[in-house]
C-alpha positions in Angstrom: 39.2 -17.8 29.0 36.4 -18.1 31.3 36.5 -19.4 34.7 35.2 -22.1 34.1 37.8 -23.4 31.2 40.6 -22.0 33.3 39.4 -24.7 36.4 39.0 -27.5 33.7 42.6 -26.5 31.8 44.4 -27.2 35.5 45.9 -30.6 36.9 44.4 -32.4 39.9 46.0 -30.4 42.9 46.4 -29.4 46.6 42.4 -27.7 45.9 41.4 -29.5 42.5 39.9 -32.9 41.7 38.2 -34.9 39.2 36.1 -37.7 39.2 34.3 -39.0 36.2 30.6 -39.8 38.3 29.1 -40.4 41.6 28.8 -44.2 41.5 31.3 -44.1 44.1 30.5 -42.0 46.9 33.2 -42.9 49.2 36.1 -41.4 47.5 34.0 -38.2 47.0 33.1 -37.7 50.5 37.1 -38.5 51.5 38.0 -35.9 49.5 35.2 -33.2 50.3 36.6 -33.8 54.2 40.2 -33.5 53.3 39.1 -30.4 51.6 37.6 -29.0 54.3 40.3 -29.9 56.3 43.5 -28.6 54.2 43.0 -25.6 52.2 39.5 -26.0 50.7 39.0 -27.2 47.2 36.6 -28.0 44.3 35.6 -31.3 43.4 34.2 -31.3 39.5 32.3 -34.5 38.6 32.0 -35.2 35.0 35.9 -35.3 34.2 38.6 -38.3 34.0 41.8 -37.7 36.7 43.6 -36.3 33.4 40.7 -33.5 33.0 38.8 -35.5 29.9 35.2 -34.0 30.1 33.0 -36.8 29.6 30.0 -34.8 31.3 27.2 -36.1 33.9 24.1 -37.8 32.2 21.7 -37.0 35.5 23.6 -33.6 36.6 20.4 -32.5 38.7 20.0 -36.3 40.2 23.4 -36.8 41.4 23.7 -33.1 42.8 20.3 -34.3 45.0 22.0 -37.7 45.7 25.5 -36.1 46.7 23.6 -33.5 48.8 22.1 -36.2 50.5 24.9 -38.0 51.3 27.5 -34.9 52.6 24.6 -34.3 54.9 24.7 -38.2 56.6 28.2 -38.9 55.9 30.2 -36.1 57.5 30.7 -34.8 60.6 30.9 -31.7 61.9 28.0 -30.8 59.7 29.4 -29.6 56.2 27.3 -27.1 53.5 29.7 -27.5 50.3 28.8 -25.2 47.1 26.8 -27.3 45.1 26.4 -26.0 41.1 25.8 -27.6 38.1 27.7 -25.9 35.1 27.5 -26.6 31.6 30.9 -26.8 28.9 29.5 -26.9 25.8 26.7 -29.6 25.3 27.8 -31.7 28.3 26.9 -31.3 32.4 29.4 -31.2 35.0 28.4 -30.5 39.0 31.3 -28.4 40.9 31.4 -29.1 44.8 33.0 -26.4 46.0 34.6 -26.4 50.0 36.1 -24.0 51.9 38.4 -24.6 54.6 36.8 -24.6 57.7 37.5 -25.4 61.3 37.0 -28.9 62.3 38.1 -31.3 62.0 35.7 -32.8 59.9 35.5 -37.1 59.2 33.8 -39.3 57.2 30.9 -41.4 59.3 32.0 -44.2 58.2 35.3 -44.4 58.8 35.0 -42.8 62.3 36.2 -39.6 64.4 40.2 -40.7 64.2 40.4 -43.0 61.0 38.1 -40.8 59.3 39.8 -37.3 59.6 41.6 -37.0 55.9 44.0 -34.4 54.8 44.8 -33.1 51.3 48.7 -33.6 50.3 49.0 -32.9 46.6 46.5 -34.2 44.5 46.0 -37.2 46.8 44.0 -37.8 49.8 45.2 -39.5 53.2 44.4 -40.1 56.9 45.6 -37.4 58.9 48.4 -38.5 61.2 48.2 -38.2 65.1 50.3 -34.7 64.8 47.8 -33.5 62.0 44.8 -34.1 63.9 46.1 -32.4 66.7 46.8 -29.3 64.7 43.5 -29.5 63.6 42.1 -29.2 67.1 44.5 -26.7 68.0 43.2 -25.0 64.6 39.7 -24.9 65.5 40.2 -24.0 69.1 42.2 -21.1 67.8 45.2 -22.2 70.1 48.7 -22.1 68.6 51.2 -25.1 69.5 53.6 -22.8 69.9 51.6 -19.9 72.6 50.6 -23.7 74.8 52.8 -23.6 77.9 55.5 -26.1 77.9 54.7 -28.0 80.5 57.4 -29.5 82.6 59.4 -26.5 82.6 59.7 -23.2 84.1 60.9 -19.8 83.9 64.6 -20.5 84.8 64.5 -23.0 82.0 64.8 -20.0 79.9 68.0 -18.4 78.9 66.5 -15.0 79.8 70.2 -12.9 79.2 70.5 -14.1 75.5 66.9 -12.7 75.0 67.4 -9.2 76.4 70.4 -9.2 74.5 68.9 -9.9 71.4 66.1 -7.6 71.6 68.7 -5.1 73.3 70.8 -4.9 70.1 67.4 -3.7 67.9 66.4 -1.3 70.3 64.2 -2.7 72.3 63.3 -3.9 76.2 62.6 -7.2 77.3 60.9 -7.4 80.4 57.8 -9.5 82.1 55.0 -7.7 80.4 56.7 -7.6 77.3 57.3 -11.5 77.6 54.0 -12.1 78.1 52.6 -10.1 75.4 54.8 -12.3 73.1 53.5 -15.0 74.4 56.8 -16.3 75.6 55.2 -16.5 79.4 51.8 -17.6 79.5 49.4 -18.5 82.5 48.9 -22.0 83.0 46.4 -22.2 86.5 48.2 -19.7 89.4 51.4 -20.3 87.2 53.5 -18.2 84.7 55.2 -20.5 82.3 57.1 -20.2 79.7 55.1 -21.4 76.0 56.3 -23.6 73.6 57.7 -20.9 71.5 59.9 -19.5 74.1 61.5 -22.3 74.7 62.1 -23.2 71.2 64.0 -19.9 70.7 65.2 -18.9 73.8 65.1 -22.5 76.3 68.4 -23.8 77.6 69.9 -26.2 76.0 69.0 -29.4 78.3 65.3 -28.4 78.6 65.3 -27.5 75.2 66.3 -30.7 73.8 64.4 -32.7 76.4 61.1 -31.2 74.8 61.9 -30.5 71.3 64.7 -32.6 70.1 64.2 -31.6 66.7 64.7 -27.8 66.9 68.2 -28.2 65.7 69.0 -27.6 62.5 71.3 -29.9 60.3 73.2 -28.5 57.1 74.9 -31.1 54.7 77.4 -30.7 51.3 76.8 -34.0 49.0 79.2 -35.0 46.6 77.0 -35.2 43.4 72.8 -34.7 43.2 71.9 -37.2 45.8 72.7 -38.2 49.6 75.3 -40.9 48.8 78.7 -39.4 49.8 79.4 -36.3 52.6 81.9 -33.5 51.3 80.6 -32.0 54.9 77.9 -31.9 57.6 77.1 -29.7 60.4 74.5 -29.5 63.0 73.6 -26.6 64.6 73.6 -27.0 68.5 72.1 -24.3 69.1 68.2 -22.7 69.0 66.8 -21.9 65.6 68.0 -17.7 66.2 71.6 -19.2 66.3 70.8 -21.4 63.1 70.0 -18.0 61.3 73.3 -16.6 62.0 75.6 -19.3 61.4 74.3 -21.1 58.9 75.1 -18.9 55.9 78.5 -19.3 56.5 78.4 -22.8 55.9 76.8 -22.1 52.6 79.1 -19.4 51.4 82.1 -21.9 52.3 80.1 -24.8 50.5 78.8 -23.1 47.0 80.8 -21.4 44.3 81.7 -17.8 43.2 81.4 -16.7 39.7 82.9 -13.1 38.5 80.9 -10.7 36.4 82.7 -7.5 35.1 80.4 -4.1 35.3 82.4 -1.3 33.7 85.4 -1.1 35.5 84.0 -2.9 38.5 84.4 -6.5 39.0 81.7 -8.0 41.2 81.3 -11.9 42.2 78.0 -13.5 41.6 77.1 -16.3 44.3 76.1 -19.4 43.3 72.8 -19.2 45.0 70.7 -15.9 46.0 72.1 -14.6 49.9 69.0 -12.7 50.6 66.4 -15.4 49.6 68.4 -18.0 51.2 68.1 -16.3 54.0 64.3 -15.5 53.9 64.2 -19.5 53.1 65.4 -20.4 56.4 63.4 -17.4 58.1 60.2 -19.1 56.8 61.3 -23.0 57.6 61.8 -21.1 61.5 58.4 -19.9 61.2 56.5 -22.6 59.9 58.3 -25.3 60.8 56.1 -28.4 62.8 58.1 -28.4 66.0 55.4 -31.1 67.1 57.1 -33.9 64.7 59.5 -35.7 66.4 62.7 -37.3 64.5 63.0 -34.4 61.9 64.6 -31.0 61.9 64.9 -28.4 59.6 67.4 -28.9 56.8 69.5 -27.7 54.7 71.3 -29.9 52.1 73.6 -28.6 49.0 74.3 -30.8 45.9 76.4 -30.1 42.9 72.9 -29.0 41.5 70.9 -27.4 43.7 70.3 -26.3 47.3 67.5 -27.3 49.5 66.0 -26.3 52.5 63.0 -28.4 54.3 61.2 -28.3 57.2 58.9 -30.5 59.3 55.3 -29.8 58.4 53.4 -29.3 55.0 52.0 -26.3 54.0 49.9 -24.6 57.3 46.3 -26.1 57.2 44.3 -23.2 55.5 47.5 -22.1 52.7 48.3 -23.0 49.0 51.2 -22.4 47.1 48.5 -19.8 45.0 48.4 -18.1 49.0 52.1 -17.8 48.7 52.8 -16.4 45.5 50.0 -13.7 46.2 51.4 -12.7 50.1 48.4 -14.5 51.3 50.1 -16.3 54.9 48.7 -18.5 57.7 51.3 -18.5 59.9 52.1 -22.0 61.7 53.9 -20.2 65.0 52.5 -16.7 65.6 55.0 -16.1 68.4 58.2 -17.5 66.7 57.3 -15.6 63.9 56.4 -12.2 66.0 59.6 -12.4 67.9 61.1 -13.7 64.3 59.4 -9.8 63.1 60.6 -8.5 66.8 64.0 -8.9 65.8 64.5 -8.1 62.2 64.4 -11.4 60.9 61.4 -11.0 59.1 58.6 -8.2 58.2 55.4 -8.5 57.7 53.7 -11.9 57.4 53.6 -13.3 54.0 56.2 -10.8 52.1 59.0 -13.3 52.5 57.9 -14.8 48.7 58.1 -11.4 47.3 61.7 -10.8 49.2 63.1 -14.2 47.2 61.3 -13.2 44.3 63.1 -9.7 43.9 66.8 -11.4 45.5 66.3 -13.6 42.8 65.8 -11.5 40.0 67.9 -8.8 41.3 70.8 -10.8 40.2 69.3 -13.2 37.9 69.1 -16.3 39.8 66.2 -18.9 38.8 63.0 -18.7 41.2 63.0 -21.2 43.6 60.3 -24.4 43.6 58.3 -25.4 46.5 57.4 -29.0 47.1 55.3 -30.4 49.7 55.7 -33.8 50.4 54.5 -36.5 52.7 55.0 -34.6 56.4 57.9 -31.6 55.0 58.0 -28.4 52.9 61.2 -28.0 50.9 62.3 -25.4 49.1 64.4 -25.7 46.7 66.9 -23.1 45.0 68.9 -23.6 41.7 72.6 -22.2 40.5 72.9 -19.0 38.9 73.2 -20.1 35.4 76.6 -18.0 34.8 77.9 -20.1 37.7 77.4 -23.2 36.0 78.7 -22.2 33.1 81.9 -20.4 33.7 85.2 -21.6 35.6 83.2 -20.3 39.5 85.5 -21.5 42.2 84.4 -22.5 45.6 83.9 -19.3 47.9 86.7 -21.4 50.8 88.0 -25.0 51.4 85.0 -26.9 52.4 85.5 -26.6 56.4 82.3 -26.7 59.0 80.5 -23.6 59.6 81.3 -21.3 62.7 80.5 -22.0 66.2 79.1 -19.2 68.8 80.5 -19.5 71.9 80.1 -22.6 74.0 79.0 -24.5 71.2 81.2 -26.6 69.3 84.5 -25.4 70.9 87.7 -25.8 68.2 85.6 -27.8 65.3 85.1 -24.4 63.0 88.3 -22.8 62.4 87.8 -22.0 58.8 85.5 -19.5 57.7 86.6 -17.0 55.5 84.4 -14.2 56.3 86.1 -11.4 54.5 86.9 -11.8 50.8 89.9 -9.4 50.9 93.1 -9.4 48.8 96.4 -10.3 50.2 98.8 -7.6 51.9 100.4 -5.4 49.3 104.1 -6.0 49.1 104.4 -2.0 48.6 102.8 -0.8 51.1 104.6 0.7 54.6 105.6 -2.3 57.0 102.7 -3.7 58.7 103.2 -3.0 62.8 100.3 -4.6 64.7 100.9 -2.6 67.7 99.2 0.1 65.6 96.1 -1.5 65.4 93.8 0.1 68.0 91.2 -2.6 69.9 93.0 -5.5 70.1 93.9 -7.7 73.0 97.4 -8.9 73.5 97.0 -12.4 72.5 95.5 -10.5 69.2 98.9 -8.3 68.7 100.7 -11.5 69.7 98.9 -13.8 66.3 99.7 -10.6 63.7 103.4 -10.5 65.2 103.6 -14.5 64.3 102.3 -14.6 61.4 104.5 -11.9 60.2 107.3 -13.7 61.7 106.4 -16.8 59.0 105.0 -19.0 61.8 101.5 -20.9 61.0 99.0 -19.7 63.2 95.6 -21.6 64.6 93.6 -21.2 67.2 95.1 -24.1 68.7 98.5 -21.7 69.4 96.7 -18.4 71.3 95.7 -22.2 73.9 99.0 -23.3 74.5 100.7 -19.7 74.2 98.9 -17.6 76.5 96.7 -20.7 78.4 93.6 -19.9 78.2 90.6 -21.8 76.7 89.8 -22.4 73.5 86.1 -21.0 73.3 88.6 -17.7 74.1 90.7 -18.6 71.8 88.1 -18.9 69.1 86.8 -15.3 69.8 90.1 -13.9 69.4 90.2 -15.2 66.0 87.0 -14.4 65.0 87.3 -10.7 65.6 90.6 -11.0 63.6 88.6 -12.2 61.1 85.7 -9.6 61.5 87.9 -7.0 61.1 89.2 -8.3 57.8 92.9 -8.6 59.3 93.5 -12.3 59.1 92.1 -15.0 57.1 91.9 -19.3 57.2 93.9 -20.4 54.0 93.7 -24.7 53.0 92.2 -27.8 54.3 90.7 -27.2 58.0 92.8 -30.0 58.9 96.0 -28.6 57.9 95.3 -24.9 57.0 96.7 -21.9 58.9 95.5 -18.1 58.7 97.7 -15.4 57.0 97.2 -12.1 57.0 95.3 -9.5 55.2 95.9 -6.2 56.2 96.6 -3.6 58.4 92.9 -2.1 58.4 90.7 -4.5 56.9 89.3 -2.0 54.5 88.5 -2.5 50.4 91.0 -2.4 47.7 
């Protein structure tokens, strides 16, 4: 097939329209800007919106005409491709634009109404937010390197970001912060940028300037939004989304068993390692400019989604995506994202899902872009679906860290252990080497038949429960204790002894 018939054999897209002739040069020029602006394109005249070739009677008149008018009609100056082709015995002209820095407009409409953007195979007036990413574009300024003005250096939470990059190995300090771009010059001062305050601001500053860079999750009752099994929001920054967050799936999606040989293995209703490259990517190209959306993450009965603010990143297609091409949104989330270990080189997060995915079997993902998000959107493991999978825990919130959402998250079964084995010696956890009293004092108590929460280490030893919480959690880390029944009315039992596999 040449390329030619392969452009005429596509759909109207993000970079492909049709129109039959140039007797209405308004629509053309619209969608030559939005073009321009969005990801380029090619505009083939001579073919009905459902790819009909009905050819151009004056090809070599209306490519003078059109010239003609790009060069009036649009501002900054714009130089399109202009060629007329041939397919078979009828004339079509191609326009072909490439994405350029603008922003461009239409004369007619003005420099604000006229600015149009590209959103599927449609073109619209580019919101106040777009237009000012398209400035930011063509001044080569990310939002997210700006300083965040209002704010200053102790608005940071400068601890937790040592101790993040401290636990990969590496050093935080001034110069490295400002080769981040998390500190950034702003006249005699040193402030901190958007981006650092995103990821590492305290929580009152934080929310003051970016309200939505919380993250919300959601479990639905059937395919749409009509009835809550369960809901959490994540107060805290998008680095403390990434690590709790996938507890809240695991205790929200099913668990399937496949047999290897002798092994057993379970199968999880969605993909772990593409889910989490999912999120990584919503943290990194997220719009943190749109106001009164966050990044989310909603599971149905048929399907799991995750969206964030923002279309695709001015410059990108879906093609640029499946090929590793990526224009990335937030160059210094995503370099602190690459900093630590969240994510590797730019662009290889499709080809991480696509392996996760077929690793195990799972169905590829699809991408939509709609009117101001991207969601992705992953699909059960058919074997799932089809055999008797049970739910990986009750359906209980996800975890808090500590400080945030004291005594809500009691539930999460991290380990997946069997129960203690009635023939092995007597358990005795004052053999247990690294725990804390209150620790020794929840193993004796549960041996002793007594139900055991969080709530009990509080009244028992009188300490807080954020203290409490931690005590359980590294119970649970170690694969000695685990949350069995509704959070409401649940208790933990034990596992065993050393927290090892059967």
């Amino acid at each position: 097939m040449t390329d030619l018939a392969r452009l005429l054999s596509q759909p109207e897209s993000r970079t492909l329209e049709f129109k039959r002739d140039a007797s209405s040069l308004r629509p053309i020029l619209r969608a030559l800007v939005a073009f321009a602006n969005t990801a380029g394109g090619t505009l083939v005249l001579g073919c009905e919106d459902d790819g009909t070739i009905v050819g151009l009677p004056d090809a070599a008149d209306t490519e003078a005409r059109l010239a003609s008018a790009i060069n009036d009609s649009i501002q900054p100056a714009l130089m399109p491709d202009l060629q007329v082709v041939h397919h078979g015995n009828k004339a079509l002209l191609l326009v072909c634009v490439a994405h350029l820095p603008g922003p461009f407009h239409t004369v007619k409409d003005g420099p604000v109404e006229g600015i149009f953007v590209r959103l599927g195979a449609s073109n619209r007036p580019a919101d106040a937010s777009q237009r000012a990413e398209l400035v930011r574009l063509a001044q080569a300024i990310a939002f997210d390197r700006q300083p965040c003005l209002g704010t200053e250096e102790r608005d940071l939470d400068l601890d937790a970001a040592r101790q993040a990059f401290a636990e990969r190995g590496r050093e935080l300090d001034q110069a490295k912060l400002q080769g981040l771009g998390l500190l950034v010059r702003h006249g005699e001062l040193l402030l901190p940028s958007n981006g650092a305050m995103i990821l590492f601001g305290r929580e009152a500053p934080r929310l003051a300037h970016f309200p939505n860079s919380e993250l919300r999750c959601a479990r639905f009752l059937g395919t749409d939004k009509t009835e809550f099994l369960d809901r959490y929001d994540v107060e805290g920054t998008p680095l403390d989304a990434l690590r709790l967050v996938p507890a809240f799936v695991r205790r929200n999606t099913r668990m399937a068993g496949r047999v290897r040989g002798m092994l057993r293995q379970d199968l999880p209703e969605y993909p772990v390692q593409a889910l989490r490259e999912g999120l990584v990517n919503a943290t990194a190209h997220c719009d943190y400019t749109l106001r009164g959306s966050q990044i989310r993450v909603a599971i149905y009965s048929d399907r799991l989604e995750i969206e964030n603010p923002g279309t695709f990143p001015f410059g990108t297609t879906l093609a640029d995506l499946e090929a590793g091409i990526s224009t990335v949104r937030n160059p210094v989330i995503a370099r602190v994202l690459r900093e630590l270990g969240h994510m590797e080189e730019w662009g290889s997060g499709y080809r991480r899902i696509q392996t996760d995915c077929a690793a195990n079997g799972h169905p590829m993902p699809t991408w939509k872009e709609l009117s101001t998000v991207t969601r992705i959107v992953f699909h059960p493991h058919p074997d799932v679906t089809s055999s008797t999978a049970h739910l990986a825990g009750e359906i209980v919130p996800a975890p808090s860290r500590e400080g945030v959402n004291e005594g809500v998250n009691e539930g999460v079964n991290e380990g997946v252990n069997e129960g203690v084995n009635a023939d092995e010696a007597p358990f005795d956890p004052a053999s247990v080497d690294g725990l804390n009293e209150r620790q020794r004092w929840v193993l004796q108590s549960i041996l002793d038949g007594n139900r055991i929460r969080s709530g009990a280490i509080v009244r028992q030893f009188a300490v807080s429960q954020a203290t409490a919480e931690r005590d359980m959690a590294t119970l649970r880390e170690r694969g000695l204790v685990r949350f069995e029944g509704p959070a409401k009315s649940g208790s933990y039992v034990l596992v065993r002894e050393t927290g090892g596999e059967d």
